[in-house]
N, C-alpha and C positions, 0 to 999 in steps of 0.2 A: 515353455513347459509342455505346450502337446506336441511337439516336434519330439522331443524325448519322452514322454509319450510312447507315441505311434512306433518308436524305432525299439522300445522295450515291449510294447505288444507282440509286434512282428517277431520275438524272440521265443513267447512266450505263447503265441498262439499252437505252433504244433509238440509244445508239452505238452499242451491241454487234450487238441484235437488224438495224440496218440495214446491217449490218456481214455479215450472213448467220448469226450466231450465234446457239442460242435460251439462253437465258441465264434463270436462275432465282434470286431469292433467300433464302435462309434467317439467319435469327436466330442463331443457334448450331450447333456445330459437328453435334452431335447431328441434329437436326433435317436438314443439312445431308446426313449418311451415309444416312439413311431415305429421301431424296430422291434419292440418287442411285440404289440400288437400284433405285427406281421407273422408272429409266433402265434397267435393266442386266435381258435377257430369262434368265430360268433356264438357257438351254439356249446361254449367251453364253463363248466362251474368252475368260477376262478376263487381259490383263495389264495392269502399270506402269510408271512412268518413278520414280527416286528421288524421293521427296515427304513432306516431313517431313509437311505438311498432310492427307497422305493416310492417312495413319496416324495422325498428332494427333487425327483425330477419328473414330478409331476402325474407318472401314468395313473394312479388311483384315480385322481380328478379326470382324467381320460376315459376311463371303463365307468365310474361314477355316470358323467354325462353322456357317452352313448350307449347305454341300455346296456351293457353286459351283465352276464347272470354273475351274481356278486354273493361269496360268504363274506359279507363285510363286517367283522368281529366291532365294526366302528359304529353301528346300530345296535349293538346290545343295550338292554335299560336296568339288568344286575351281571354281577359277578359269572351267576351262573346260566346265565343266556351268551357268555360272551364265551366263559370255557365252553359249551355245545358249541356255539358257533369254529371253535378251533378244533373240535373233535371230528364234525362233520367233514372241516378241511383236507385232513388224512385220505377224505377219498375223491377230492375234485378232481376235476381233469389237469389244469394248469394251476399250479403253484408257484408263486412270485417270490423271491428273497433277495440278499446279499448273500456277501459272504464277508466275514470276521475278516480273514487274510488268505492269502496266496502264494506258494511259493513260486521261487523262477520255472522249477522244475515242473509246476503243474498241477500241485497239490492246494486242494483246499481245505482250509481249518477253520472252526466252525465251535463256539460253545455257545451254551443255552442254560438258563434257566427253569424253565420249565419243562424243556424238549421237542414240544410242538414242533419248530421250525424245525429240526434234525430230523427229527421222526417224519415228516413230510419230505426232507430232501433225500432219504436213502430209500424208500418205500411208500408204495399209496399212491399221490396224484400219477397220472401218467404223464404228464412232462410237468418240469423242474427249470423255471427260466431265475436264473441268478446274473442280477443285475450290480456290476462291482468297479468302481474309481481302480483309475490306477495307483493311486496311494495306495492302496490296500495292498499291492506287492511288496513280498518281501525275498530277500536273497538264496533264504533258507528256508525250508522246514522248522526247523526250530527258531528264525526268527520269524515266521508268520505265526508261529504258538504265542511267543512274548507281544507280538502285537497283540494277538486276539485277547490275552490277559490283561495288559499294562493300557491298553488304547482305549480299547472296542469297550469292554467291562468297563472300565473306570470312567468311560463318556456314557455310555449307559446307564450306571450306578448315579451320574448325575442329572439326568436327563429324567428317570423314575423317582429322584428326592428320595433315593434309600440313603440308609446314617448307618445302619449295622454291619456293614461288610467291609472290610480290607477297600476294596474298589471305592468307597467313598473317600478314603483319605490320598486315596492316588496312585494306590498300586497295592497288584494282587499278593495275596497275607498267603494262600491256598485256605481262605477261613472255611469253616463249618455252620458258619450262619443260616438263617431260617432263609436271608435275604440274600444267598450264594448268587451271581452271578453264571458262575462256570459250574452247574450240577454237572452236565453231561460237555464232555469235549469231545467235539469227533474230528478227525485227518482220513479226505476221501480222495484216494488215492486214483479212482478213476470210477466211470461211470458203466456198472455190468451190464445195463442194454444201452447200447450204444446210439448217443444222440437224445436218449432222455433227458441229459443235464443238458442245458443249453446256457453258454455262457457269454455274456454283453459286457466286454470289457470297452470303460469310457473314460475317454485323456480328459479328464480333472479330478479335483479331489472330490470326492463325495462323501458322506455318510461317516461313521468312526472306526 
């Protein structure tokens, strides 16, 4: 699997790169967190966006134990220390995410529930490191939409114990629940200053 992989990267690296993206790939996940570091200056306020993959491979626990300046929404003691904590995020220097899906061509697709994560990947931090398995390609545009609906949401919807939304019973309804999954969908078709988005494509599967 990482031998196909690496030979679907190497396709997909300069959609990305002409895309304005600079884009990097690692082998494993490991591998993967060490590199992003190498992105992220000492003296960087780092926040995130919900990301199972960002934590799958460990780097929180990385910046965690050596002193990085941390908006770690994972210290909050109510509701509303933890939204300020993701408000303040909008303006850190380095912002960690996923991304929902990707297409061959270069595109990434992205929904949110609240918007945080969105609202930090087009505007605000000064660099954007998006950290993404290569399961997460898909062939199309429109099938990197159907993932980020039918996969990414419906593994989410269960991973939060929501029950009111389409995404709880295993595929998206387009409901109008309280508990929407996909309020906001964005397709970002490349990155306007160039090198901002910085993306770590990694030969396994990660995250949903």
């Amino acid at each position: 699997m990482n031998e196909t992989y690496k030979e679907k990267a190497e396709k997909l690296i300069p959609m990305l790169e002409k895309r304005n993206f600079e884009v990097y790939y690692c082998e494993n996940g490991k591998e993967a967190a060490e590199k992003a570091l190498t992105l992220i200056d000492k003296n960087d306020l780092i926040a995130w966006g919900g990301s199972r993959t960002v934590s799958e491979i460990g780097l929180l626990d990385l910046l965690r134990s050596r002193g990085y300046n941390l908006l770690d929404r994972d210290t909050a003691k109510t509701d509303e220390d933890r939204f300020e904590i993701m408000r303040r995020g909008l303006l850190s220097d380095t912002f960690l995410m996923s991304s929902n899906a990707i297409s061959e061509d270069g595109v990434l697709v992205n929904i949110d529930g609240l918007g945080n994560r969105l609202a930090a990947m087009i505007f605000g931090p000064k660099s954007v490191i998006i950290i993404a398995g290569m399961n997460k390609v898909c062939p199309t545009v429109e099938a990197a939409e159907d993932r980020a609906h039918n996969i990414a949401a419906v593994k989410n919807a269960e991973r939060f114990g929501l029950t009111k939304t389409g995404c709880a019973h295993g595929r998206c309804v387009n409901c109008l629940s309280d508990e929407c999954m996909c309020s906001y969908i964005v397709k970002t078709r490349r990155s306007k200053q160039k090198g901002r988005i910085k993306i770590i494509l990694v030969g396994e599967d990660l995250g949903f």
